[in-house]
C-alpha positions as CSV (number, residue, x, y, z in Angstrom):
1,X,5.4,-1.5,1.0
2,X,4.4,1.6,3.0
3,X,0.8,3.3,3.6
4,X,-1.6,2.5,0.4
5,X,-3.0,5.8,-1.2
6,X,-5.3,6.5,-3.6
7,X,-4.6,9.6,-5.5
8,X,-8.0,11.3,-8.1
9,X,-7.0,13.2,-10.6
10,X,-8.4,13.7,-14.0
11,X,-5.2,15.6,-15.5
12,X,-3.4,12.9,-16.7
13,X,0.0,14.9,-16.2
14,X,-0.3,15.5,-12.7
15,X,-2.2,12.2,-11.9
16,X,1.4,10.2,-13.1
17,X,3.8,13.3,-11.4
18,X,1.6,12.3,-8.2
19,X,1.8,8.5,-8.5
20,X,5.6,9.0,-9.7
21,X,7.0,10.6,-6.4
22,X,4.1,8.8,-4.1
23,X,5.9,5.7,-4.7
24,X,9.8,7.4,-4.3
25,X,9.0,7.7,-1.0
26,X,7.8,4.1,-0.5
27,X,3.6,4.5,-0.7
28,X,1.5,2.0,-2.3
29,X,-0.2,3.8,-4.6
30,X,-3.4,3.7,-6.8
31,X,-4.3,6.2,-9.5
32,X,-7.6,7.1,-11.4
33,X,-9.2,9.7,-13.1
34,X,-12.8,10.4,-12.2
35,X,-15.2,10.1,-9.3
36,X,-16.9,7.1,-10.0
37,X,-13.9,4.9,-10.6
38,X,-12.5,7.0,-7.2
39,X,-15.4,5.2,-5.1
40,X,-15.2,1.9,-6.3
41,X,-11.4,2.0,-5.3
42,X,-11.6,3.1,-2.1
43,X,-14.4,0.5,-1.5
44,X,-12.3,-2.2,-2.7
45,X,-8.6,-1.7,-1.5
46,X,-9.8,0.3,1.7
47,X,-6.7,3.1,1.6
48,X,-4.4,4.9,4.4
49,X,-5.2,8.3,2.8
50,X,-7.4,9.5,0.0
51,X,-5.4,12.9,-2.5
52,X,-8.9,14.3,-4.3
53,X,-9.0,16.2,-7.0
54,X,-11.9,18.5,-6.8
55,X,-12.7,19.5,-10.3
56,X,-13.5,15.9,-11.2
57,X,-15.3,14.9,-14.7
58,X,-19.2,13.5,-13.6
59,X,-18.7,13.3,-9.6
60,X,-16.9,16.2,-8.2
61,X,-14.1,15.9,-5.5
62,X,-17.0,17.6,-3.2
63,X,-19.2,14.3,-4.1
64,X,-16.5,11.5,-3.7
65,X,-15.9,13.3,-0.6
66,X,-19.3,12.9,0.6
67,X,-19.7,9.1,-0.2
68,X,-16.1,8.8,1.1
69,X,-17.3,10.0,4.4
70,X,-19.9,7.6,5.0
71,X,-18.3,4.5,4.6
72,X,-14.9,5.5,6.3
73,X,-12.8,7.8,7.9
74,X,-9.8,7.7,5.9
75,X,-7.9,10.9,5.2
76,X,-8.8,13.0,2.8
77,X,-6.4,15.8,1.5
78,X,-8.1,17.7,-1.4
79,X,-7.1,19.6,-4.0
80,X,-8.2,22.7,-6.1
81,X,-7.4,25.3,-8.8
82,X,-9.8,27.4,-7.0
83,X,-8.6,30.0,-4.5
84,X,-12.1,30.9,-3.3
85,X,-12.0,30.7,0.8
86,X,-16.0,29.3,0.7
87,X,-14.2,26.1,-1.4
88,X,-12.0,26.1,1.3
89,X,-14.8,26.0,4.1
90,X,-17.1,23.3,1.8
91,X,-14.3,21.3,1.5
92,X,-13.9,20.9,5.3
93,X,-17.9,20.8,6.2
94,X,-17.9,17.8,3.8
95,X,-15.2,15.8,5.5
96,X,-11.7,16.9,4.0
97,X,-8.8,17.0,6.5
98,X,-6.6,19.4,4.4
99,X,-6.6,21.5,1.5
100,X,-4.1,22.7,-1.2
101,X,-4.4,24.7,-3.8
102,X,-2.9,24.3,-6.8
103,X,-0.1,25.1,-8.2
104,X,1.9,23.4,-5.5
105,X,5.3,21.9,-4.8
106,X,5.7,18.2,-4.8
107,X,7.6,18.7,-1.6
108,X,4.7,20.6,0.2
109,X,2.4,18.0,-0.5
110,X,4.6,15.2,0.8
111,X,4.9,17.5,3.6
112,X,1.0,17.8,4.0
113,X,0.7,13.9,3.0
114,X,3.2,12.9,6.0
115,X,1.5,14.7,8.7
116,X,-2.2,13.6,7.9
117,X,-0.4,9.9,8.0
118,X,1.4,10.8,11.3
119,X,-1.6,11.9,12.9
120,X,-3.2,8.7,12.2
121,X,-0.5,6.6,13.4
122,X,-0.1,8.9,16.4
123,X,-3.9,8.6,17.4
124,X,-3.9,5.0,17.4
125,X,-0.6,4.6,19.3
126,X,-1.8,7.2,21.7
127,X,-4.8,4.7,22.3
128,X,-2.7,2.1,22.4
129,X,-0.7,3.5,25.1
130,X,-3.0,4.2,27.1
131,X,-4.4,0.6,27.7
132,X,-6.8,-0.4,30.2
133,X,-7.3,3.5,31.5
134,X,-8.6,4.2,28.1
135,X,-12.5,3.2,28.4
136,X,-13.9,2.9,25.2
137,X,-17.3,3.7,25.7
138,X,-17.7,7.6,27.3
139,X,-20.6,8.6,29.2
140,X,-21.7,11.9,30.7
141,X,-25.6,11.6,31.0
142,X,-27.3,11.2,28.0
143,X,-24.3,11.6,26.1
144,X,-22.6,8.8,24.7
145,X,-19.5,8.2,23.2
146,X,-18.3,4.7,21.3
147,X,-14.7,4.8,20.8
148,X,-14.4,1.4,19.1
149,X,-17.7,2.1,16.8
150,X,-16.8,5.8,16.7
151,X,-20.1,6.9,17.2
152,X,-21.7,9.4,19.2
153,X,-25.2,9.0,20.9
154,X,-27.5,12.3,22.5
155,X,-30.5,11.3,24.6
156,X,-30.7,7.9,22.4
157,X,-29.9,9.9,19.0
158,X,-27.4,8.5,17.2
159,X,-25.4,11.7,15.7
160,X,-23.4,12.1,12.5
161,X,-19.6,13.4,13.1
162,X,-16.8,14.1,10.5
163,X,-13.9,12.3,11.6
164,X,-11.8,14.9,13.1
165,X,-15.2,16.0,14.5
166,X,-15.3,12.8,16.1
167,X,-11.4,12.9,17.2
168,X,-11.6,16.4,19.3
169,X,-14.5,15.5,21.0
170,X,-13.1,11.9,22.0
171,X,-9.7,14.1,22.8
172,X,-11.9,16.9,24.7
173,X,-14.2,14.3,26.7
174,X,-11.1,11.9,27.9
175,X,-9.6,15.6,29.5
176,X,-12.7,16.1,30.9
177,X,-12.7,19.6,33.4
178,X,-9.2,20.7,31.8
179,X,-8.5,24.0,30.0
180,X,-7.1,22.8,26.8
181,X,-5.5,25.4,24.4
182,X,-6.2,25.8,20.6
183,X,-2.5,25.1,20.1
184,X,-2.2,21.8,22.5
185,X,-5.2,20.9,20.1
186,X,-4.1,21.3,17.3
187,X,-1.2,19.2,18.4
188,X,-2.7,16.2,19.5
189,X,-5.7,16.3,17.5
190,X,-4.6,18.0,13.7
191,X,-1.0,16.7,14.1
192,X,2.2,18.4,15.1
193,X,2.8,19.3,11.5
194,X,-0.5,20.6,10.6
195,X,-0.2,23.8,8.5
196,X,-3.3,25.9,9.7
197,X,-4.3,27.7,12.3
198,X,-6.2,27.9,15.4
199,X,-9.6,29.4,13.4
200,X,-9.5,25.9,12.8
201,X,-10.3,24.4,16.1
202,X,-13.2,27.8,17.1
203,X,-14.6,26.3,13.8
204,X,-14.8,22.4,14.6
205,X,-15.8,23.6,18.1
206,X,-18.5,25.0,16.9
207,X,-19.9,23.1,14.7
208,X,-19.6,20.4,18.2
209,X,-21.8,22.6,19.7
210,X,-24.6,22.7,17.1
211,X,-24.9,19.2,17.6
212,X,-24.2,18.7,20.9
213,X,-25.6,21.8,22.8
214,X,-29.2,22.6,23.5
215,X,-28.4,26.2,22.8
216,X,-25.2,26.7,21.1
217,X,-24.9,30.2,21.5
218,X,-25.1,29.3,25.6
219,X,-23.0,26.4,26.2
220,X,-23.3,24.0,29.0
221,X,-21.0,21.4,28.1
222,X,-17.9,22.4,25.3
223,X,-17.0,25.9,27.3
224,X,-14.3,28.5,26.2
225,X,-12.1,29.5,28.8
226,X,-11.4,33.0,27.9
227,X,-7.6,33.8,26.8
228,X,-6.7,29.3,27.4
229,X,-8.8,27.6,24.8
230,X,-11.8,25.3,25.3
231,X,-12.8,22.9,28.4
232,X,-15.2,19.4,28.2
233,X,-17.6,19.7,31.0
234,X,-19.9,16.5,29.7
């Protein structure tokens, strides 16, 4: 059996048409209905990938998303009815990696579904690969980055990152002094099939910088190169 998702969806319709064509193409896959019951299962049989529903009954998919967040960093591709741009935005802030809105085509969320689960596999085979080279531990003053605990430490602060958060900067740091562009990026840190655009990296950079900067506005240590992309500095 493939990759083991867990799939939140309160319409009952949907919920089995997701399930249904999840396991066609050879996923493990559990199903429930609400927030609660969404938590529990993700705490028990630890998935590849997370599809949330965000109209949930009791917890919302904003909510699950939230607790998700804390304990792992598994996937999460949410879903919507709502069309609303800000949904969009909230949805990433609390630790989404994609968003669809519904009505969709099974085949665009398989779509969406592979490349979140290829970025995974490519991340760790890219760490793999590069072995002994690849300290785990990054440090550039008072900064500190844990690749193995995947946590980040400023002047003895220990800071909290979203996962793809975490991923660029790891990305950014181990190309330390290189002009990196927003579509190289979005490559190597979002996936080769990822389906936005590169508004998405300005927006993770900056929300880098709130944390990492002294003065965000003035940068010392994530710097845009004008008309290339972004460059790590430490």
């Amino acid at each position: 059996m493939g990759e083991r998702i867990l799939v939140v969806e309160d319409e009952a319709g949907l919920r089995e048409a997701l399930a249904y064509n999840l396991k066609r193409e050879g996923y493990g896959v559990t199903a429930v209905e609400d927030g609660t019951s969404a938590i529990s299962s993700a705490q028990r049989e630890i998935p590849d990938l997370v599809i949330l529903d965000l109209m949930l009954p009791g917890i919302d998919g904003f909510e699950v998303c939230r607790t998700l967040r804390k304990q792992s960093n598994v996937p999460i591709l949410m879903l919507t009815a709502r069309t609303e741009e800000i949904d969009r935005v909230v949805g990433l802030e609390v630790g989404a990696d994609d968003y669809l809105t519904k009505p969709f085509s099974m085949r665009e969320l398989m779509a969406r579904v592979k490349a979140l689960l290829r970025r995974v596999r490519m991340m760790r085979e890219e760490t793999r690969g590069e072995g002994e080279s690849a300290a785990p531990v990054l440090e550039f003053g008072e900064l500190v980055i844990d690749t193995l605990r995947r946590e980040v430490v400023l002047g003895g602060r220990v800071l909290a990152f979203k996962p793809r958060e975490f991923d660029l900067l790891v990305f950014l740091a181990r190309h330390r002094g290189q002009a990196l562009s927003r579509e190289l990026l979005l490559q190597r840190v979002w996936g080769w099939d990822f389906t936005g655009d590169s508004r998405t990296v300005d927006v993770h950079v900056r929300w880098l910088r709130e944390k990492l900067e002294a003065d965000p506005a003035h940068p010392s240590r994530l710097i845009t190169v004008r008309g290339a992309g972004y460059r790590f500095e430490g």
